[in-house]
C-alpha positions as CSV (number, residue, x, y, z in Angstrom):
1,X,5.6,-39.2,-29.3
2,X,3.1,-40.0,-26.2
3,X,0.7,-37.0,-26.3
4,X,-0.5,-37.3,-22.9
5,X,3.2,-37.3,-21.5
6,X,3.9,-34.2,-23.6
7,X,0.1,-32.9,-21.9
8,X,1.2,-33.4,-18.7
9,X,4.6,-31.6,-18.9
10,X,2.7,-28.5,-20.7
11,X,0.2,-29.2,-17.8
12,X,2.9,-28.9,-15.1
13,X,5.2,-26.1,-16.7
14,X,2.0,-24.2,-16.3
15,X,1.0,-24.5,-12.7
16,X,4.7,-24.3,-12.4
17,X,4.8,-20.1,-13.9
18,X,1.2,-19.6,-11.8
19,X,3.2,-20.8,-8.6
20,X,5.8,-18.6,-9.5
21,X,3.8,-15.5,-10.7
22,X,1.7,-15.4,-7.4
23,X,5.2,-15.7,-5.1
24,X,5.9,-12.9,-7.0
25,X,3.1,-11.2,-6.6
26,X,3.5,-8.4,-3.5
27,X,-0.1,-8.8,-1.1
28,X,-1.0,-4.6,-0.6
29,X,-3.2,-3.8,2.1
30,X,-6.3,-2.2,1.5
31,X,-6.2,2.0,0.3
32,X,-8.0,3.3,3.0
33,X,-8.1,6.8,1.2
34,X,-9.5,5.8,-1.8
35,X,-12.9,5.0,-3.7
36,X,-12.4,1.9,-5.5
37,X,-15.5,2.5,-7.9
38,X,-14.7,5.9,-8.8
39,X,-11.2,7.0,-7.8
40,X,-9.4,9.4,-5.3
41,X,-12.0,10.9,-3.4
42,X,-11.3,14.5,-3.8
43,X,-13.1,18.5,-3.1
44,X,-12.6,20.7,0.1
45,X,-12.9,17.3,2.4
46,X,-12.5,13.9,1.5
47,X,-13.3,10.8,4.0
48,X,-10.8,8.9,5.5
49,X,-10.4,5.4,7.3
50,X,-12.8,5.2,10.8
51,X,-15.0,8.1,9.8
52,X,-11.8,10.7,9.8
53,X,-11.6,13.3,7.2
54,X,-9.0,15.7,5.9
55,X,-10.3,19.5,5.0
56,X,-9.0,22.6,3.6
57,X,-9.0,24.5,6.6
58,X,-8.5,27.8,5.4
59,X,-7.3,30.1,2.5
60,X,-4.0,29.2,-0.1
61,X,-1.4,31.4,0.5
62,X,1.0,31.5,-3.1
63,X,3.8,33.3,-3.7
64,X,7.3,32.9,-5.9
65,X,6.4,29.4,-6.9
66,X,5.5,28.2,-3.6
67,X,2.2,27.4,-1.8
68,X,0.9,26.9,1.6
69,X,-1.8,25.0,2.8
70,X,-3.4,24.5,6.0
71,X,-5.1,21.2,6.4
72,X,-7.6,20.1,9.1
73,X,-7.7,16.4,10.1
74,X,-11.5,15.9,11.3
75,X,-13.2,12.6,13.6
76,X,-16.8,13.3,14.7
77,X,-16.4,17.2,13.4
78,X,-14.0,18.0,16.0
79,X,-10.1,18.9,15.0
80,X,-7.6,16.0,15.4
81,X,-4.9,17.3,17.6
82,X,-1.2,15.7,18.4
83,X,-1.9,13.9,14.8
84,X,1.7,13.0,13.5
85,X,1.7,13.2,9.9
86,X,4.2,10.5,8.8
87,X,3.9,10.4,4.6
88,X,2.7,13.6,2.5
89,X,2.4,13.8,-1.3
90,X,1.4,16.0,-4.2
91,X,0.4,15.6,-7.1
92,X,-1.2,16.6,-10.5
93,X,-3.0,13.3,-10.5
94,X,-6.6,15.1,-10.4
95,X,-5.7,16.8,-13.8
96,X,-4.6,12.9,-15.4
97,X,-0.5,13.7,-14.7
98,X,-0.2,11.9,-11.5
99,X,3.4,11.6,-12.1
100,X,4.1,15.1,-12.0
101,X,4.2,15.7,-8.4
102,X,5.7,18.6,-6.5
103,X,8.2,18.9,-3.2
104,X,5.8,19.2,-0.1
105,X,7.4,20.5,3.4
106,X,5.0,20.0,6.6
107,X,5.4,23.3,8.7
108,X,3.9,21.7,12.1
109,X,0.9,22.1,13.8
110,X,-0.5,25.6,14.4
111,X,-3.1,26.3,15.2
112,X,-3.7,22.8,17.1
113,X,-5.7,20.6,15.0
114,X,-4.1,22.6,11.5
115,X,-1.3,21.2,9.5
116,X,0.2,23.2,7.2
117,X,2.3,22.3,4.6
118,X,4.7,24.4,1.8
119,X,4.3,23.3,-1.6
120,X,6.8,24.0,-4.4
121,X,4.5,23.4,-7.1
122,X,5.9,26.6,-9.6
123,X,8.7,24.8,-10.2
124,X,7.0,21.7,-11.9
125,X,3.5,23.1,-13.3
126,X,4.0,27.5,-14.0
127,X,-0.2,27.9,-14.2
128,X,-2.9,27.5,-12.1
129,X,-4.2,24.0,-11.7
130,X,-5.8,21.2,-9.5
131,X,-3.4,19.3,-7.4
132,X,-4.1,15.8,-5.3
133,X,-3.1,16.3,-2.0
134,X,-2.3,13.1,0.4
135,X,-1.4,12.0,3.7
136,X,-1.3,9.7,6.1
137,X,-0.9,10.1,9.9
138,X,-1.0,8.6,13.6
139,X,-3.5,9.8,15.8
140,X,-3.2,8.7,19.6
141,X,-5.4,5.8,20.4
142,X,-6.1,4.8,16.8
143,X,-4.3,1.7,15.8
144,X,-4.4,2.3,12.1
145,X,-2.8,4.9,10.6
146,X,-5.2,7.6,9.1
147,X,-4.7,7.9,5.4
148,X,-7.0,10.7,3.2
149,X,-6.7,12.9,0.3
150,X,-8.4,15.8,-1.3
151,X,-7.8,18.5,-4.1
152,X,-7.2,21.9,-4.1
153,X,-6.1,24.5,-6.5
154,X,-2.6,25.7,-6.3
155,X,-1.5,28.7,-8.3
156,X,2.0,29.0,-8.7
């Protein structure tokens, strides 16, 4: 058997499966809300994309199973206003269980420049606990959309 013939076909059905693994391959922008060296970027703020920042922006109000938090989107220390929050997400992920995540509601926008949100986090985790909170929203005049995340501790 001619050993370079049989090289060249091993050869070729190798840059044949890299061709095919890299078409298969999806291309995923870059995570504007997280810290590639160490993480999710977490605690009562967390920066964002274009020096924006998402904040706890006041007191957890739980009851029956059910939180609600108020969230402050932040660019130069001044409240984001008119912000339309288009993907929300919780999850256990600061506590290593990022699969457990919980049904999250946005309430609107009051007081202007305050998001609030209604998490049902009794019903998947019955203690109190650290929860990764996410989101991603248009702002008027920004052409990228404003992604962040920080953690906060939800009781149920």
């Amino acid at each position: 058997m001619n050993t370079a013939l049989t090289n060249w076909h091993a050869y070729g059905a190798a840059i044949s499966t890299i061709v095919l693994f890299a078409a298969a391959t999806p291309v995923r922008a870059a995570d504007t809300h997280m810290d590639h060296m160490n993480g999710p970027m977490s605690g009562p703020s967390a920066k964002t994309s274009a020096g924006y920042r998402y904040e706890l922006a006041g007191p957890i109000q739980s009851s029956a199973g059910k939180s609600i938090v108020t969230v402050r989107l932040v660019h130069d220390g001044k409240p984001v206003t008119g912000a339309i929050i288009i993907q929300s997400r919780c999850d256990m992920g600061p506590s290593g269980m990022a699969a457990h995540t919980a049904p999250i509601k946005a309430l609107g926008e009051k007081p202007p420049g305050a998001y609030r949100f209604e998490i049902a986090n009794g019903q998947v985790w019955n203690k109190p606990d650290n929860w990764g909170l996410s989101f991603s929203a248009k702002v008027q005049g920004v052409v990228q959309t404003v992604s962040g995340s920080l953690t906060v501790r939800l009781v149920p």
